[in-house]
C-alpha positions as a Markdown table, in Angstrom:
| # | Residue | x | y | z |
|---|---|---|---|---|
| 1 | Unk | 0.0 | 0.0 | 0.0 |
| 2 | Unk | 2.8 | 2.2 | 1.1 |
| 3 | Unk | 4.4 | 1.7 | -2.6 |
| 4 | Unk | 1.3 | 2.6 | -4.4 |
| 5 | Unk | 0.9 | 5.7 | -2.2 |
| 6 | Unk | 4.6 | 6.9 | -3.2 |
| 7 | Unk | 3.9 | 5.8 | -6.6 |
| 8 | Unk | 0.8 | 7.2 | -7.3 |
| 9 | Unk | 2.7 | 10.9 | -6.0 |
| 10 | Unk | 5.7 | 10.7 | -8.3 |
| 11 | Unk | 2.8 | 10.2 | -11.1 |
| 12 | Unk | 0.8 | 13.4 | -10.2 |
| 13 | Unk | 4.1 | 15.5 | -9.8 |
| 14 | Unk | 5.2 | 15.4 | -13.2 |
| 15 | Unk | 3.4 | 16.7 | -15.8 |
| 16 | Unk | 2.8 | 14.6 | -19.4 |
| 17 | Unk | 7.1 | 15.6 | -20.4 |
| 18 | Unk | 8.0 | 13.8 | -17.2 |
| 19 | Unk | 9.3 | 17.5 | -15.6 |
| 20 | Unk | 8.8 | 17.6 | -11.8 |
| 21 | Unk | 7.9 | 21.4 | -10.8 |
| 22 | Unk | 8.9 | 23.8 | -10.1 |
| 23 | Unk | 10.8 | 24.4 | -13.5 |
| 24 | Unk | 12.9 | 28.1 | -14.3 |
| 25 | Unk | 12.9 | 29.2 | -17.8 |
| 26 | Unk | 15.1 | 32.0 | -19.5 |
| 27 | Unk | 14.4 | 34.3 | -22.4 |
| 28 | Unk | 13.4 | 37.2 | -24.0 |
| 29 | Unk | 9.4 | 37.9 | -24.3 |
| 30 | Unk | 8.2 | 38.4 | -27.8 |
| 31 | Unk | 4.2 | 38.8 | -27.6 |
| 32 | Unk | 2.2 | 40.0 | -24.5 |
| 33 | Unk | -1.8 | 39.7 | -24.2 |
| 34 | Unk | -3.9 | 41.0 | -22.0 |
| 35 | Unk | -6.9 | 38.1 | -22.0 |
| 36 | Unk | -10.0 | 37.9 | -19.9 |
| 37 | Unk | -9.0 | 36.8 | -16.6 |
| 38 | Unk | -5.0 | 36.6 | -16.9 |
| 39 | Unk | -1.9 | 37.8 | -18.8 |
| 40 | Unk | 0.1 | 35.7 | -21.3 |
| 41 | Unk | 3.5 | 36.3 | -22.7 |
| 42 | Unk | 5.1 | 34.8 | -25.6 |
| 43 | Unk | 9.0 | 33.4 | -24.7 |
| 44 | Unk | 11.3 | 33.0 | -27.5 |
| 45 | Unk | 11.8 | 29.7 | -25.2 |
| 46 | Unk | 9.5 | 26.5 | -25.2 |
| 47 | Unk | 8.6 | 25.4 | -21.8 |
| 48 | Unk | 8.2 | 21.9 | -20.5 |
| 49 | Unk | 4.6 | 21.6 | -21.0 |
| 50 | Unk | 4.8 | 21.9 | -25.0 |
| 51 | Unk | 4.6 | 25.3 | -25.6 |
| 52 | Unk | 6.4 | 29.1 | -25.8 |
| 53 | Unk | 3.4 | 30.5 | -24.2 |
| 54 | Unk | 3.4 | 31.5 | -20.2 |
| 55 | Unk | 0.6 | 32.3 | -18.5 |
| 56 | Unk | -0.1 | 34.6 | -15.1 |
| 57 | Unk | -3.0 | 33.6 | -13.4 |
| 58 | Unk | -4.4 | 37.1 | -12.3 |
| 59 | Unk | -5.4 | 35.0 | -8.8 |
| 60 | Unk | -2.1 | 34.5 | -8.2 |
| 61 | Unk | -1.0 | 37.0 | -4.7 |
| 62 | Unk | 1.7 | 38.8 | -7.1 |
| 63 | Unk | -0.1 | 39.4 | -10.1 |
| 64 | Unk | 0.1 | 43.1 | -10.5 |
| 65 | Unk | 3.8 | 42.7 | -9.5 |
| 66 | Unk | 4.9 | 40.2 | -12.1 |
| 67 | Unk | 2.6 | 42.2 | -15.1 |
| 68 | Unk | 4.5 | 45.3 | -13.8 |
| 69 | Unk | 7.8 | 43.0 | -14.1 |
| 70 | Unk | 7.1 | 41.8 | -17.5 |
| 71 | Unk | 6.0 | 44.7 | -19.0 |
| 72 | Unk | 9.2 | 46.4 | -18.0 |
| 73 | Unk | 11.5 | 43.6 | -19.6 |
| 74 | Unk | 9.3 | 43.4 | -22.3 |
| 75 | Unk | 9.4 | 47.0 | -23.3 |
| 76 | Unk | 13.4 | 47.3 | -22.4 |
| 77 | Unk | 13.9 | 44.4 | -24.3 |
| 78 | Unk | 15.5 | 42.7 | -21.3 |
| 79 | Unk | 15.4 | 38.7 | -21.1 |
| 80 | Unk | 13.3 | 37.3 | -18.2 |
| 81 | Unk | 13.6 | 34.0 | -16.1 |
| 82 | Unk | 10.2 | 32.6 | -15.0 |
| 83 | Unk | 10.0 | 29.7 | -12.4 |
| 84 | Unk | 6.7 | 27.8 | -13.6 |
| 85 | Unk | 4.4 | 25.9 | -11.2 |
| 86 | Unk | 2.3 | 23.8 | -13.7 |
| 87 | Unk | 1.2 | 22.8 | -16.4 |
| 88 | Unk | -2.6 | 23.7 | -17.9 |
| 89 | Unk | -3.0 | 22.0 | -21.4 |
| 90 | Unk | 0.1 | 22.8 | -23.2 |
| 91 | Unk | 0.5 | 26.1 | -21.7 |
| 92 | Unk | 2.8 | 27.1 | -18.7 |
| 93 | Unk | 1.6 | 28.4 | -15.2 |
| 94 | Unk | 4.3 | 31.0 | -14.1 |
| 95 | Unk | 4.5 | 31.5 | -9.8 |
| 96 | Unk | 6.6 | 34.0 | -10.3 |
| 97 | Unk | 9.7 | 35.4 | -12.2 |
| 98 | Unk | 12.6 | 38.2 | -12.8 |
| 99 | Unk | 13.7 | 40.6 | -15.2 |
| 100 | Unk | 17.7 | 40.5 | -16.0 |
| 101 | Unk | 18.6 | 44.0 | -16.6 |
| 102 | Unk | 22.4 | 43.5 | -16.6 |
């Protein structure tokens, strides 16, 4: 029983690419939409759920912080590193992030 509880938690851990979260990804953001409920940014770098695209959940705590964060990068043309907590579909739930300005 013990084995098929341990088993059964490495399984849910890792998404569908076998990556276990939480996962940092580098680049430099290309696109930027505003949608209904959250933000999405286009990465010149594919993520480990199938997909360039990132999204910020606007529940998340530090939403207005990491929009604020992005949009800065973006605009600069700064590269970011985002340290993703899921996957949804193919497209990548970002926790939180930093812009590189150096």
């Amino acid at each position: 029983m013990k084995i098929l509880i341990i088993l059964l938690f490495l399984m849910i851990s890792q998404n569908a690419f076998g990556q276990t979260f939480p996962i940092q990804i580098d680049g430099r953001i290309g696109k930027f939409w505003v949608v209904q409920n959250d933000v999405i940014v286009e990465l010149d770098a594919s993520g480990p759920c199938g997909s360039i695209y990132y999204r910020v959940l606007r529940s998340a705590a530090n939403f207005q912080e990491m929009v604020a964060v992005l949009l800065t990068a973006a605009g600069s043309g700064k590269p970011v590193r985002l340290e993703l907590s899921q996957c949804s579909g193919n497209e990548n739930i970002v926790s939180h992030g930093a812009a590189v300005f150096f």
